[in-house]
N, C-alpha and C positions, 0 to 999 in steps of 0.2 A: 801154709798151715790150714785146715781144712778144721771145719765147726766141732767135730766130733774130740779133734786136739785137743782144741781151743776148749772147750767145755770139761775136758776131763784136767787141763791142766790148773785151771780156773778151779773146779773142785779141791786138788791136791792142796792148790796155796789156800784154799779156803781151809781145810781139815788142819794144815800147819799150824795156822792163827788160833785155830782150838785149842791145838797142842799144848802152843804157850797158854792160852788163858786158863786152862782146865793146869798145867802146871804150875800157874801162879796163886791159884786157888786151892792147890793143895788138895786135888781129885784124887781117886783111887786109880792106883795102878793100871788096876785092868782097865780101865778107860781111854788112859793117856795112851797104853800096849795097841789098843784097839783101834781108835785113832791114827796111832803113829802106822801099823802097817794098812790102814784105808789109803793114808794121803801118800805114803811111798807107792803103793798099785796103781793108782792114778796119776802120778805124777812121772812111775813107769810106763805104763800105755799111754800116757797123749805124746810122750817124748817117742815112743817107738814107732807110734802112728804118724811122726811128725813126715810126708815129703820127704825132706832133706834125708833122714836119715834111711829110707828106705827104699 
């Protein structure tokens, strides 16, 4: 796995954790929408950029 993965994967589970906290908190929609497809894009590019898979 190479730093650029590592760092976007690392973002994605970060933006997750928001997910929940900003859904536990009872945030507006668009926020949690906005969120949820950031940490899916990156959580897609570090897994496609991952080596193994390509």
């Amino acid at each position: 796995m190479n730093g650029l993965s590592t760092i976007l994967i690392v973002v994605g589970l970060f933006l997750l954790g928001g997910i929940y906290s900003f859904a536990r908190q009872q945030m507006p929609k668009g926020v949690i929408v906005l969120l949820s497809l950031g940490a899916a894009m990156c959580l897609a590019a570090g897994v496609l950029r991952l080596d193994v898979w390509s």
